[in-house]
N, C-alpha and C positions, 0 to 999 in steps of 0.2 A: 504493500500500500504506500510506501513511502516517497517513489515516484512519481503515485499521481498527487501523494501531497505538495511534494515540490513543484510538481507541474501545474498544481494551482495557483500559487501564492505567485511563481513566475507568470503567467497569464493575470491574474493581478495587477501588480506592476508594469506590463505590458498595456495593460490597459488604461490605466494613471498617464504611461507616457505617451500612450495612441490621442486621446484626450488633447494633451500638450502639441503633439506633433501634428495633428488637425487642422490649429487655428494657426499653422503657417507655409502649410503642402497639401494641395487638394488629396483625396481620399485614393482615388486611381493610381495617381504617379508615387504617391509613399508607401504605400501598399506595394508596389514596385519598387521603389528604392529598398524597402526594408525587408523584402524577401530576396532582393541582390546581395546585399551586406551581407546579409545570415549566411547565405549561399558561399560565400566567400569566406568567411570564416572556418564554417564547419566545412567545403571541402577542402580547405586547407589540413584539417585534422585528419579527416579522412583517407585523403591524397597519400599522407604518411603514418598515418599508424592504422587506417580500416582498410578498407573494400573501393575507396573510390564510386566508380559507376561499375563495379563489377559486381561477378552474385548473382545465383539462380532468385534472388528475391527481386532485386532492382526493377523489374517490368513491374510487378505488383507495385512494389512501395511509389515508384515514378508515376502511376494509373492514382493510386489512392492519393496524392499530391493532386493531379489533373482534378479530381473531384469534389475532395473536401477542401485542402488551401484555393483551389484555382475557381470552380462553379459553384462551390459555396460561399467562400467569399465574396463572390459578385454579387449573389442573390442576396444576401446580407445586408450588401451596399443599396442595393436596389429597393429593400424594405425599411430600411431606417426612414427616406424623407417622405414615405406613406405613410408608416403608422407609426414612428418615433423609434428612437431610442432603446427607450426600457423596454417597449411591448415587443420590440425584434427578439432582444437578449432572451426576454422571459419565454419567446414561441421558441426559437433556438434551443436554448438549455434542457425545457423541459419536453421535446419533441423531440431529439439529438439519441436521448438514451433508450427510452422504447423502440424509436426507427434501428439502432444499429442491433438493439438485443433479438428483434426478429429477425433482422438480415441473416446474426450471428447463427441463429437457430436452426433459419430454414436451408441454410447455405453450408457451415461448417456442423450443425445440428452438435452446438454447443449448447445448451439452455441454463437459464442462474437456477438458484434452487428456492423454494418457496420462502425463504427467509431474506435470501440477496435480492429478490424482486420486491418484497412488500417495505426492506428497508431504503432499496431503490427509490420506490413511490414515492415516502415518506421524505426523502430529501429534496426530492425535485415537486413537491406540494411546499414544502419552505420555503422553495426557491419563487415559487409563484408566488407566494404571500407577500414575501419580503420586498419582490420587485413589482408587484402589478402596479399601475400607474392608481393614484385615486381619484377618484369622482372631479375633485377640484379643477386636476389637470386639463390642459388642454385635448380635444380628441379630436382625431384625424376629419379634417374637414372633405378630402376627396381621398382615391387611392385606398379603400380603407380592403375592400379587398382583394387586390392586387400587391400590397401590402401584406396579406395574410398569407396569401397563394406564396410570394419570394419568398417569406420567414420559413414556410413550412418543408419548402424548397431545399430550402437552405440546410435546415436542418435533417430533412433526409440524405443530402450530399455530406453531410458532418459525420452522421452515423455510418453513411455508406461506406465513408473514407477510411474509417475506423477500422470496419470488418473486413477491409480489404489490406488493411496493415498487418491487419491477424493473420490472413490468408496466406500473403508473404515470410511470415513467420515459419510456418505450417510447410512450407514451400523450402523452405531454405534447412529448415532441422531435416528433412524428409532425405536433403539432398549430402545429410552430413555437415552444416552449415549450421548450428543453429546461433539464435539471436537471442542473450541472455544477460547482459553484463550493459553497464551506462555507456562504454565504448562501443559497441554493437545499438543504442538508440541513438548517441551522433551522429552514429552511417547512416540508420535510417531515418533521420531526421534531413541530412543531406538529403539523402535519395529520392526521399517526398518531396523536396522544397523545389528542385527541378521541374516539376509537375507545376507546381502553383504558379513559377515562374514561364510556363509554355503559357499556362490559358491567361495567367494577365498581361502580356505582351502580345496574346494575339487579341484582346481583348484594348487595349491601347490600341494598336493598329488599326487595328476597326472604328474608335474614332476618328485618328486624326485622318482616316482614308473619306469618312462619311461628311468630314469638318464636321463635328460634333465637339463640342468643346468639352474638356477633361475638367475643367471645374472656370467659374464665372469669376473667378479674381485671379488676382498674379500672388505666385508662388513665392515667399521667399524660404531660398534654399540657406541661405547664410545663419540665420535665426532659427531654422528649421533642422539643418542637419544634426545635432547633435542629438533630438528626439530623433532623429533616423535612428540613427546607432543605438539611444538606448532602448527605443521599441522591437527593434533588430533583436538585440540580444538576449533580451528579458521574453521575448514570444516566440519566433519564427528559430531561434538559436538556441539559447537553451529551454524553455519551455516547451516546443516540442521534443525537442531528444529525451527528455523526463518524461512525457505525456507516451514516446511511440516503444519509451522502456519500460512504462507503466504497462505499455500492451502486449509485452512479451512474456508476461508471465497471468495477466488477469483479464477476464472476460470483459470484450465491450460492457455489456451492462453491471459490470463493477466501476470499470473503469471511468466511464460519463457520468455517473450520475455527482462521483465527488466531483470530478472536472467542473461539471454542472455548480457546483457553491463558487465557483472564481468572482462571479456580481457581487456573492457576501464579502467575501475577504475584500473587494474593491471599495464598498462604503464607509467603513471604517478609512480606509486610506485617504480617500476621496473627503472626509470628513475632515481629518488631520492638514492634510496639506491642502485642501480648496474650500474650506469650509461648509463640504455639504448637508446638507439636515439629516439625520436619523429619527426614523420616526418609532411610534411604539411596535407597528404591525411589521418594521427591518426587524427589529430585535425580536416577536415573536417566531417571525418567518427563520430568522436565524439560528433561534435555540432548534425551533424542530427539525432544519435542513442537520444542522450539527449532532442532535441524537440519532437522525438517519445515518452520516456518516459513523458516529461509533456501532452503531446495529450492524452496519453494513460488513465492517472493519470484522469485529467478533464472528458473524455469522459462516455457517457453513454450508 
């Protein structure tokens, strides 16, 4: 479990500096920049101490990068300015773990056991408590379900991405090869990111071929770089290589559902350093998501 603890609190701060690195590089081209960097990092490690682009797994883990980093992250992008923010995160998180636990099922006919599903539920019902927007809020004035349809989207490309990291696992021990150690999820964090790096540069391309503009202000890179690097490192670098080591040893729906608390660990953050509000039903949503993760944690 310790993986995908780290790979939450890293997705965390990932997202503290996505935040930061927003309000000075449109959404497309950093999103690109910071899947380059990573990319360059981690195959620098790779190059010399893993696998490189090599490995009976690389086709799978490069496919599950195409899907989850590359077409789910689009759809992401494409649901926030329909239905906000919070209500993408909260379709995401708590759609992400059921989608990949069936895929897991009906595909690798892995299934959780009646205890790891019900403490499943029980954390991503926290996760919905704690983030669902309230009444006060503004709500989506148009887009509301075309907004729903990209989250939902999204979220099955998240799941899907997952079970097809498994798959490559499964692929690679099979072949003598297995992937078990935090130096084996660098490689496959490399090998995924490749992936996410094809569909958002053919995805770029496609703008500027269309004259569609990548975002309605000018960028500044000067001010903005150093949230590249630390968005880079904190998600795309080491937060996935935790997240794709967390998956070499535990079932997608072990795995997403703590993923799934990364919103909680961000509010607190987001409180400390931006002054955000905590409200009472964060902090209930939070106690419950957190006794799901210790059920989870215990359960057999």
């Amino acid at each position: 479990m310790l993986p995908a603890f780290l790979a939450t609190i890293l997705f965390s701060f990932s997202a503290i500096t996505g935040r930061r690195l927003s309000g000075f590089i449109s959404g497309t081209q950093s999103n690109l920049a910071r899947l380059i960097f990573a990319a360059l990092v981690l195959g620098t490690f790779s190059h010399l101490v893993g696998l490189g682009i090599s490995g009976p797994a690389f086709p799978f883990l490069f496919l599950s990068g195409c899907v989850g980093f590359g077409i789910g992250d689009l759809s992401m992008f494409q649901a926030y300015p329909r239905i906000g923010a919070r209500r993408t995160i909260v379709l995401i998180q708590c759609l992400a773990a059921p989608f990949g636990g069936i895929i897991e099922w009906l595909w690798l006919h892995h299934a959780p056991t009646p205890a790891q599903a019900a403490f499943g539920a029980i954390i991503l019902a926290g996760v919905g408590i704690a983030m669902m927007p309230s009444k006060k809020e503004a709500q989506p004035a148009h887009g509301l379900t075309a907004g729903i349809l990209f989250g939902t989207f999204s979220a099955f490309c998240q799941g899907s991405g997952a079970v097809i990291s498994r798959k490559a696992y499964e692929v690679a021990a099979a072949a003598g090869h297995p992937f078990h150690t935090v130096t084996n999820g660098i490689n496959a964090a490399f090998q995924r990111i490749l992936g996410g790096i094809l569909i958002s540069t053919l995805f770029l391309g496609y703008l500027r071929l269309a004259h569609k503009p990548a975002s309605n202000r000018q960028n500044d890179w000067r001010r903005g770089s150093k949230w590249v690097i630390a968005n880079s490192m904190a998600g795309p670098a080491l937060g996935v290589s935790c997240y794709q080591w967390a998956l070499m040893s535990k079932q997608t729906s072990v795995v997403l559902p703590i993923v799934a608390t990364t919103p909680l660990v961000v509010m607190p953050l987001a409180h400390y350093l931006e002054g955000d509000r905590i409200t009472w039903r964060t902090v209930l949503g939070g106690i419950l998501a957190v006794a799901g993760v210790i059920g989870l944690t215990l359960a057999r």
